[in-house]
C-alpha positions as CSV (number, residue, x, y, z in Angstrom):
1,X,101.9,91.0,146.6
2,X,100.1,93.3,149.3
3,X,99.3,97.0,148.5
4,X,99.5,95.8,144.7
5,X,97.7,94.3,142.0
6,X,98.5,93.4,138.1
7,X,97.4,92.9,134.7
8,X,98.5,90.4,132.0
9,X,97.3,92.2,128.0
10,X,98.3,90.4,125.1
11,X,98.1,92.7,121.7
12,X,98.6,92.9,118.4
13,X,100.0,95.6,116.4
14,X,100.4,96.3,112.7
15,X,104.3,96.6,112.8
16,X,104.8,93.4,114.7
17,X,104.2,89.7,113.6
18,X,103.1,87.8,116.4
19,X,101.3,88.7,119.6
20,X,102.8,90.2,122.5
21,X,102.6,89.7,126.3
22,X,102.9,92.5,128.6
23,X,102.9,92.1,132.6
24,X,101.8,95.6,134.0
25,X,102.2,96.7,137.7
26,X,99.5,98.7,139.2
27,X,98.2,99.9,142.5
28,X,94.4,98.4,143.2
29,X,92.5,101.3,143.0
30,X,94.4,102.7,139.5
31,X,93.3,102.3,136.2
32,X,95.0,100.6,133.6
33,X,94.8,104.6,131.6
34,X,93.3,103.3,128.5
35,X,90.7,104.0,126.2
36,X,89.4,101.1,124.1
37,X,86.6,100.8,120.8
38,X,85.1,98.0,118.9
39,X,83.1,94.8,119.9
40,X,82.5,91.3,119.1
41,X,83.2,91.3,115.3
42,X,85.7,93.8,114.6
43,X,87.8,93.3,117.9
44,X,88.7,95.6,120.4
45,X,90.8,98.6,120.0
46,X,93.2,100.9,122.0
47,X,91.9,104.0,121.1
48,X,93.9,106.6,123.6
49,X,96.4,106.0,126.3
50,X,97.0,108.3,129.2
51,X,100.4,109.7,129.2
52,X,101.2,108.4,132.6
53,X,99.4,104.6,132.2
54,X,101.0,102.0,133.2
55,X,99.8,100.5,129.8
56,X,102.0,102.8,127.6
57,X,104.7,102.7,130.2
58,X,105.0,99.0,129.2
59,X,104.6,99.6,125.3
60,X,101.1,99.4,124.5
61,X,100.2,101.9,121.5
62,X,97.2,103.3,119.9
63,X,96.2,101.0,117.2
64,X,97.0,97.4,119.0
65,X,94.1,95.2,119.0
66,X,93.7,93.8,122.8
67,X,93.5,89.9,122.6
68,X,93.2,89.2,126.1
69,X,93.4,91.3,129.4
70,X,93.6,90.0,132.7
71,X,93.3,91.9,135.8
72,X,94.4,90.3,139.4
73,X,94.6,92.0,142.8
C-alpha cells in the first residue's frame, strides 16, 4: 500500500448493541479529523469530527466511545 496508510477504530455507540469495526483509508501525513475527551476511568470519547474526516466519512459519530484505534502506515 505505497503513498497510503490506515486505521482500524472499533466504537461503541448508544443506538447500537454491539461494537463496531471500521477500516479507514488515509494519506500518511492526514489526520484521522477527530477530537476525543476522557481518560482511563470513564473511557475515551469522540467529542467533534471534522466535516471532511475520514472518520465521519466511515460513520463515526459524536458520542461513540473509542475502544480501540490502530494506526498503520
Amino acid at each position: 500500500m505505497h503513498g497510503e496508510s490506515f486505521a482500524y477504530c472499533c466504537s461503541l455507540h448508544l443506538s447500537f448493541p454491539s461494537p463496531r469495526v471500521m477500516r479507514l483509508e488515509k494519506k500518511p501525513l492526514d489526520g484521522l479529523g477527530l477530537e476525543v475527551s476522557g481518560g482511563y476511568r470513564v473511557g475515551i470519547y469522540v467529542i467533534e469530527l471534522e466535516d471532511d474526516s475520514v472518520c465521519k466519512a466511515a460513520g463515526l459519530q459524536v458520542g461513540d466511545r473509542l475502544l480501540k484505534v490502530r494506526v498503520f502506515g
